[in-house]
C-alpha positions as CSV (number, residue, x, y, z in Angstrom):
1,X,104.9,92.6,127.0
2,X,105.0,94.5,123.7
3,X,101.3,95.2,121.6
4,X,101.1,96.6,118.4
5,X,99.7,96.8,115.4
6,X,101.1,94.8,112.0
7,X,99.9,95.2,108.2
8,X,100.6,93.6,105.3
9,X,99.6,96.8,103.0
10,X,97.0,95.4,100.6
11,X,94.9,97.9,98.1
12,X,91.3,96.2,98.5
13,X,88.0,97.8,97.6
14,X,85.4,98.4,100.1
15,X,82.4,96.6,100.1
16,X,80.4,98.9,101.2
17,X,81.0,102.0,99.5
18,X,82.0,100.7,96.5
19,X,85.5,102.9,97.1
20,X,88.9,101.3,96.1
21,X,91.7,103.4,97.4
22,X,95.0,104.4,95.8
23,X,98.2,103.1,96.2
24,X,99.1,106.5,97.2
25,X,96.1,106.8,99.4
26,X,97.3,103.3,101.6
27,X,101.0,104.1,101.4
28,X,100.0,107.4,103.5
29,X,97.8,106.1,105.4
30,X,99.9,103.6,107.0
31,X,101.9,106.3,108.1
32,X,99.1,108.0,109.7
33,X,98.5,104.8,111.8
34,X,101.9,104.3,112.8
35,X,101.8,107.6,114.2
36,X,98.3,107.4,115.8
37,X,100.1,103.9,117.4
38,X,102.5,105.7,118.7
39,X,100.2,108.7,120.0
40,X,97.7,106.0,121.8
41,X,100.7,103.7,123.8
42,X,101.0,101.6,121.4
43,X,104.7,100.0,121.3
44,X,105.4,98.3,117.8
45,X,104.3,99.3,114.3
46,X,104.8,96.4,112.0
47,X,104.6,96.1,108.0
48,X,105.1,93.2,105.5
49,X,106.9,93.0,102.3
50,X,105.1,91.7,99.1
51,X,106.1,92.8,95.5
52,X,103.0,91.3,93.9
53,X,99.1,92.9,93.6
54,X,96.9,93.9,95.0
55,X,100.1,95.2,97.9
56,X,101.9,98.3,98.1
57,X,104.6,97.1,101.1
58,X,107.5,96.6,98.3
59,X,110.1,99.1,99.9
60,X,109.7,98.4,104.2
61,X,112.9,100.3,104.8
62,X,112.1,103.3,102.7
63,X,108.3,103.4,104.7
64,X,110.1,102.7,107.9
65,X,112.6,105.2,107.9
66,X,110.1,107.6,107.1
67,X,108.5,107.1,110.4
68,X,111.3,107.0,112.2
69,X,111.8,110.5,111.2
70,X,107.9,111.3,112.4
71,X,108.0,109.2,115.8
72,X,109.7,109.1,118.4
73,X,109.4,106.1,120.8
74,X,107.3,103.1,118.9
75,X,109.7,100.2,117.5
76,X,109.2,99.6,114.1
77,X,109.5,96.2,112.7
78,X,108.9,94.6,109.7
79,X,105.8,91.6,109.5
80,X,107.4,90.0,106.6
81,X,111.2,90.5,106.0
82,X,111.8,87.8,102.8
83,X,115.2,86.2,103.6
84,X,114.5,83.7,100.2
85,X,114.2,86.7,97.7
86,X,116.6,89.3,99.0
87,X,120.3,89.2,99.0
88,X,121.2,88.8,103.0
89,X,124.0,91.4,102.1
90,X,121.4,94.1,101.0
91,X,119.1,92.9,104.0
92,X,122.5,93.2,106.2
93,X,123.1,96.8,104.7
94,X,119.5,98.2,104.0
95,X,118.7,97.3,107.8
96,X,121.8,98.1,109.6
97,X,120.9,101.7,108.1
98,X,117.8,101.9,109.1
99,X,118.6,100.5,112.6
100,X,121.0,103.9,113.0
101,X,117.9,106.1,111.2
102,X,115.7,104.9,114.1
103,X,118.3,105.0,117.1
104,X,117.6,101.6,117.5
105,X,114.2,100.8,117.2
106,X,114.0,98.2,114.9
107,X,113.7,94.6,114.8
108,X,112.8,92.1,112.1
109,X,110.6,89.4,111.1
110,X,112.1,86.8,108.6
111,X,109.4,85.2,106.5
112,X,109.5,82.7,103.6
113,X,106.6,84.4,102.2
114,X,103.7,82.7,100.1
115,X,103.2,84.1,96.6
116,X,105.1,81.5,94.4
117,X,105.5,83.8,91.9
118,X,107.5,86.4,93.6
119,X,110.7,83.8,93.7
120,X,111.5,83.6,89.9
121,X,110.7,87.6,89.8
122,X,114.2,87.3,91.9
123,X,116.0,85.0,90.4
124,X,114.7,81.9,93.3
125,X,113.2,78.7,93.3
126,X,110.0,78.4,95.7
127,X,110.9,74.2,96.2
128,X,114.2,76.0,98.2
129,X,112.3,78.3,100.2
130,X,113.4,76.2,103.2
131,X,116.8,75.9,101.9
132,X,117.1,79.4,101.0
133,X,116.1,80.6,104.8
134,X,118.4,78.5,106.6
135,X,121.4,79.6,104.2
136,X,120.5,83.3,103.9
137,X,119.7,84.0,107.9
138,X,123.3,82.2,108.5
139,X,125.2,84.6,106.5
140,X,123.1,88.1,107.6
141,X,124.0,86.9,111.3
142,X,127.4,86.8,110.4
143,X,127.7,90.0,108.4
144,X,125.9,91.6,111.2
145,X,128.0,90.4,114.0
146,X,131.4,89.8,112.3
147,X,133.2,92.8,110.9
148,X,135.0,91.0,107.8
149,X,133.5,87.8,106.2
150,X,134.7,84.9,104.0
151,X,131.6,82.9,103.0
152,X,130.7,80.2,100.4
153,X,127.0,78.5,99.7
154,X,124.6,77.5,97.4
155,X,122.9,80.6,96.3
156,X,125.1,83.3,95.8
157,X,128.8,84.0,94.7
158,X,131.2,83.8,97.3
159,X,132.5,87.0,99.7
160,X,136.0,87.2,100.2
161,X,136.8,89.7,102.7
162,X,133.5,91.6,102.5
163,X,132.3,93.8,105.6
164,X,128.8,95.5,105.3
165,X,128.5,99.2,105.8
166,X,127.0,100.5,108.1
167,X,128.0,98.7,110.8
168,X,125.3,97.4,113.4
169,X,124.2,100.7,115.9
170,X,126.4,100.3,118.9
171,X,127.9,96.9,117.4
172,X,124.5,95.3,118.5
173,X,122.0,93.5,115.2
174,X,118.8,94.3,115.2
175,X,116.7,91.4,117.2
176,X,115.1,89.2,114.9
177,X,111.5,87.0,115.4
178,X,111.4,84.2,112.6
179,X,107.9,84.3,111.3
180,X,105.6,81.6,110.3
181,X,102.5,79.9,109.9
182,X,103.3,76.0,109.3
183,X,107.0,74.9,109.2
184,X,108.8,73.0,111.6
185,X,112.4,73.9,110.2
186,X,111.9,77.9,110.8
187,X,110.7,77.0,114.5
188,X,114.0,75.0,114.6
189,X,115.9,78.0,112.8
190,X,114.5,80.7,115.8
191,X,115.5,78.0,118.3
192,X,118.7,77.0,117.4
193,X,120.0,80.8,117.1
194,X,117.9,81.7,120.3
195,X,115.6,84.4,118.2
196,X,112.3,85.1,118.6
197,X,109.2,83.2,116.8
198,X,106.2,84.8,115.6
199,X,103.0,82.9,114.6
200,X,100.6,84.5,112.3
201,X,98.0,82.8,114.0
202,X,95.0,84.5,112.1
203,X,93.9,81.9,109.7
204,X,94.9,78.7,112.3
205,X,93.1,76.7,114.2
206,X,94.4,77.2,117.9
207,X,95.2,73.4,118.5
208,X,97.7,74.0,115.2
209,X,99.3,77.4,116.5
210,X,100.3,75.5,119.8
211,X,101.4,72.6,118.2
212,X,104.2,74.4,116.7
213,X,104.9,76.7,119.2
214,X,105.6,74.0,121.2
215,X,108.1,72.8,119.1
216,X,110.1,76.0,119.2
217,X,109.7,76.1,122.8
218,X,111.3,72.3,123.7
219,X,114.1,72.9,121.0
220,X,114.9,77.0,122.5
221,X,115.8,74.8,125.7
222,X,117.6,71.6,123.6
223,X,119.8,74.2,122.6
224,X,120.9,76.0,126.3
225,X,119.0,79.4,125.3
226,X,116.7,79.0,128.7
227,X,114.0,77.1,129.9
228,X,111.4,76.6,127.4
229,X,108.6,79.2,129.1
230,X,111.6,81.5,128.8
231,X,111.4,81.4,124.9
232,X,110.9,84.9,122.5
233,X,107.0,84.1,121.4
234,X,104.8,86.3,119.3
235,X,101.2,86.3,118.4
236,X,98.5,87.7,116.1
237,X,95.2,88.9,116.3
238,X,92.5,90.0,113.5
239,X,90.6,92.8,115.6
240,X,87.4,94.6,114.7
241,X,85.4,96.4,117.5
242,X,82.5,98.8,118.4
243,X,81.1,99.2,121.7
244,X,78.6,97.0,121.0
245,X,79.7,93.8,119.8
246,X,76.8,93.1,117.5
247,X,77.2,96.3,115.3
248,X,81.0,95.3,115.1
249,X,79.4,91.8,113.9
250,X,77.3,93.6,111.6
251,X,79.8,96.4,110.1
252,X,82.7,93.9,110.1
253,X,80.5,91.0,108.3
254,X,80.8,92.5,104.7
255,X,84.6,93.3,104.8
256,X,85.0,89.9,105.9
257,X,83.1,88.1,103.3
258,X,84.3,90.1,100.6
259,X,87.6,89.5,101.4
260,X,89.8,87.4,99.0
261,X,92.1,86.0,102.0
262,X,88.4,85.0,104.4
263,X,85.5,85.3,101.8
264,X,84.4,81.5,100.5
265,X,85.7,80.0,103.6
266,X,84.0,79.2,107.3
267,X,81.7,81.7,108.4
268,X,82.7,84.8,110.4
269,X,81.1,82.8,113.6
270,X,83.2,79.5,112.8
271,X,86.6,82.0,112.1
272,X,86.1,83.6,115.0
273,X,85.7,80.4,117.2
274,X,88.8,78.9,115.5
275,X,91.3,81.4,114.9
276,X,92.6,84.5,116.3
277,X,89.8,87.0,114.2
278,X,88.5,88.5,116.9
279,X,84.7,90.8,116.6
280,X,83.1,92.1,119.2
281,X,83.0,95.0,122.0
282,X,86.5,96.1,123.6
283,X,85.3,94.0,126.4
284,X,85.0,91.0,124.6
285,X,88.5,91.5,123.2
286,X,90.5,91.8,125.8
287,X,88.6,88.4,127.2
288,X,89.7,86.4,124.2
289,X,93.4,87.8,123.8
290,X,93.5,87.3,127.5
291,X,93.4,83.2,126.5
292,X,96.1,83.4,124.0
293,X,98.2,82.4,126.7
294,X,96.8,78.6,125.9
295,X,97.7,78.7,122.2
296,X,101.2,80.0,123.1
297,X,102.1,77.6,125.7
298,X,102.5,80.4,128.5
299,X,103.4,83.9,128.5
300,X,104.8,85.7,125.3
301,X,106.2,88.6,124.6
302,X,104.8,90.3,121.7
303,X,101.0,90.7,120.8
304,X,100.3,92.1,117.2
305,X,96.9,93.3,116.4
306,X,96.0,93.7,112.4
307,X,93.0,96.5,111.8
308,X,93.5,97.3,108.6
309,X,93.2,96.3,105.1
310,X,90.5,93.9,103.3
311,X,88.4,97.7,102.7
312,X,88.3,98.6,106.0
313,X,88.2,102.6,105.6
314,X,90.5,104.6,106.9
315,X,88.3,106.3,109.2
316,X,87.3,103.0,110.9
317,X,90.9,102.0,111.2
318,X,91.9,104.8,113.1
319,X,89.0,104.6,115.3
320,X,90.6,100.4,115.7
321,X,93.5,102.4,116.8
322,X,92.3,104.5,119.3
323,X,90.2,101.8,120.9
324,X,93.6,99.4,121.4
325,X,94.7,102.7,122.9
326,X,91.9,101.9,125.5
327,X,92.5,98.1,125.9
328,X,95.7,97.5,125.6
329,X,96.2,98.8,129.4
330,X,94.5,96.4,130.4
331,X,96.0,93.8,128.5
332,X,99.3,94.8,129.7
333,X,98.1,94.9,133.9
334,X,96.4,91.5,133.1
335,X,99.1,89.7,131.7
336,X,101.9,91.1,133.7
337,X,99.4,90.0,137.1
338,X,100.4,86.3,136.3
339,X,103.9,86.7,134.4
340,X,106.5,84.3,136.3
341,X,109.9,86.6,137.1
342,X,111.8,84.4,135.5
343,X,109.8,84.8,132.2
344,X,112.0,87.8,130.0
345,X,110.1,90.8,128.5
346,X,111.0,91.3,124.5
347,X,114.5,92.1,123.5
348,X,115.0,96.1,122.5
349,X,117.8,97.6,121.4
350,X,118.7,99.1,125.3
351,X,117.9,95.4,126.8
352,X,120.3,93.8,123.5
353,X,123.2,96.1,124.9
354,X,122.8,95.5,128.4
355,X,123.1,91.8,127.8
356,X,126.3,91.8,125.9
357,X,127.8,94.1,128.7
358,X,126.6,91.9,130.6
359,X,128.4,89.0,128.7
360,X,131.6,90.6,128.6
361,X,132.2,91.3,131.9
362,X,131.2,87.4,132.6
363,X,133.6,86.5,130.3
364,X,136.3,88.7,132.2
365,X,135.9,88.0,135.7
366,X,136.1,84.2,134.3
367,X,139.7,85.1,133.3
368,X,142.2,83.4,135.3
């Protein structure tokens, strides 16, 4: 099972001191946490893409591949890839390169993203957002996977001939999870293609998160990709801890309320209770992330943790680190205690390979 931590790179001020860092100050110091992930056994660094304020993540490649050159083993991965806005030939290309960069680690997370003003900023409608991610993801497969492309839709001129450059590492895409918090028809996407889904489960009631999960789950098996406890799942988590869980209550309390994504809502105490926002000792965490198992259906594969942003200082972030350093061994010998064998681990880059060697020497010895 892979942990990690995801951000979605938003400038916020903090409550408590009254500081608002730069945009130069977060863009650097999500690089320091990406390499603290690494340093602590961490195994996926995730960011987000948003070209709108209060958030710096416009450019994921050009922040990725900058860690790439300053790690070594983490996968990076994007929370938010937007397959409405971006042209699925620049996504094809941008990603491809990046993939190289990183000798392979790297994986994606589609998204439709939220803000509806982002979609005429790139030429888009949001009422086809749904339209726009089935059509998009179906041509980035193929320019990923086939080496010269004819192709005609609804949004974008034709290719005749095309072939992206680079080419995939190894002739092997980059694994993608299909990300979201409420639509039926990108479960049914991730299933039908036999990708991963990721649930951003941190501002949804559990009974919802399962709901859908379920969904992809039944439909990965409708369409022969394995049983459905076999499916690619992903999870999130809002974490905040101290060793004692009431001065993480306390500390966190402020950052929460002032927060324009959980501030005028439920309480922290009703949050916490209902979604995955998770405040308390390291004890306490590894007891509640222990019964995400419930909201997923079974096991899953990937377990995100968010500790930054909202005005959370930097210093208290990379203390968040360092504590998942502690926890998530732990996390890893519990879940793996009660993970059937039949259950797969998330695709990498080595695994990808292995399975279409794997493929083609099937497809040989079936020669008569």
């Amino acid at each position: 099972m892979q942990f990690g931590i995801f951000g979605v790179g938003d400038v916020a001020r903090d409550p408590v001191s009254g500081r608002t860092p730069t945009e130069h100050d977060r863009i650097k110091a999500l690089v320091d946490y990406a390499q603290l992930a690494e340093d602590v056994g961490l195994d996926v660094f995730a960011i987000g893409e948003h070209h709108n304020q209060p958030f710096i993540a416009s450019s994921p490649t050009t922040l990725l591949g900058y860690i790439a050159a300053r790690t070594e083993r983490i996968l990076l991965s994007t929370s938010t890839t937007l397959i409405t806005t971006n042209d699925p030939v620049k996504i094809a290309e941008d990603y491809a390169m990046l993939q190289h960069l990183a000798d392979g680690r790297l994986d994606l997370m589609m998204g439709r993203g939220n803000t509806g003003p982002v979609y005429p900023w790139f030429g888009q409608d949001i009422r086809n957002g749904i339209a726009l991610a089935v059509e998009n993801y179906a041509l980035l497969r193929r320019l990923w996977r086939e080496d010269v492309v004819d192709w005609e839709g609804r949004f974008r001129t034709p290719l005749q001939s095309f072939t992206s450059t680079p080419r995939p590492l190894d002739g092997v895409a980059p694994f993608v999870w299909h990300a979201s918090i409420r639509s039926p028809e990108i479960a049914e996407q991730a299933a039908y293609y036999g990708d991963g889904f990721f649930h951003n489960n941190i501002f949804w009631p559990k009974e919802h998160v399962r709901q859908l999960i379920d969904v992809y789950r039944r439909r990965f098996e409708h369409y022969g990709h394995g049983a459905a406890d076999q499916a690619i799942v992903g999870l999130a988590a809002h974490v905040f801890m101290h060793r004692n869980s009431q001065d993480a209550i306390r500390e966190f309390r402020p950052y929460f309320e002032g927060s324009s994504a959980y501030g005028n809502g439920p309480s922290l105490e009703d949050t916490m209770t209902q979604t995955a926002v998770v405040v308390g000792s390291p004890q306490e965490v590894i007891e509640r992330v222990l019964t995400y198992r419930e909201n997923a259906g079974g096991d899953y594969q990937r377990q995100l943790f968010n500790v930054d942003g909202i005005g959370v200082p930097h210093k208290r972030v990379l203390e968040q680190i360092e504590l998942l350093g502690e926890i998530v061994p732990v996390l890893r010998k519990e879940f793996a205690q009660s993970r059937p064998a039949h259950v797969p681990d998330a695709p990498t880059h080595t695994s990808l390979i292995a399975a279409e060697q794997a493929q083609v020497t099937r497809s040989e010895t079936d020669r008569p």
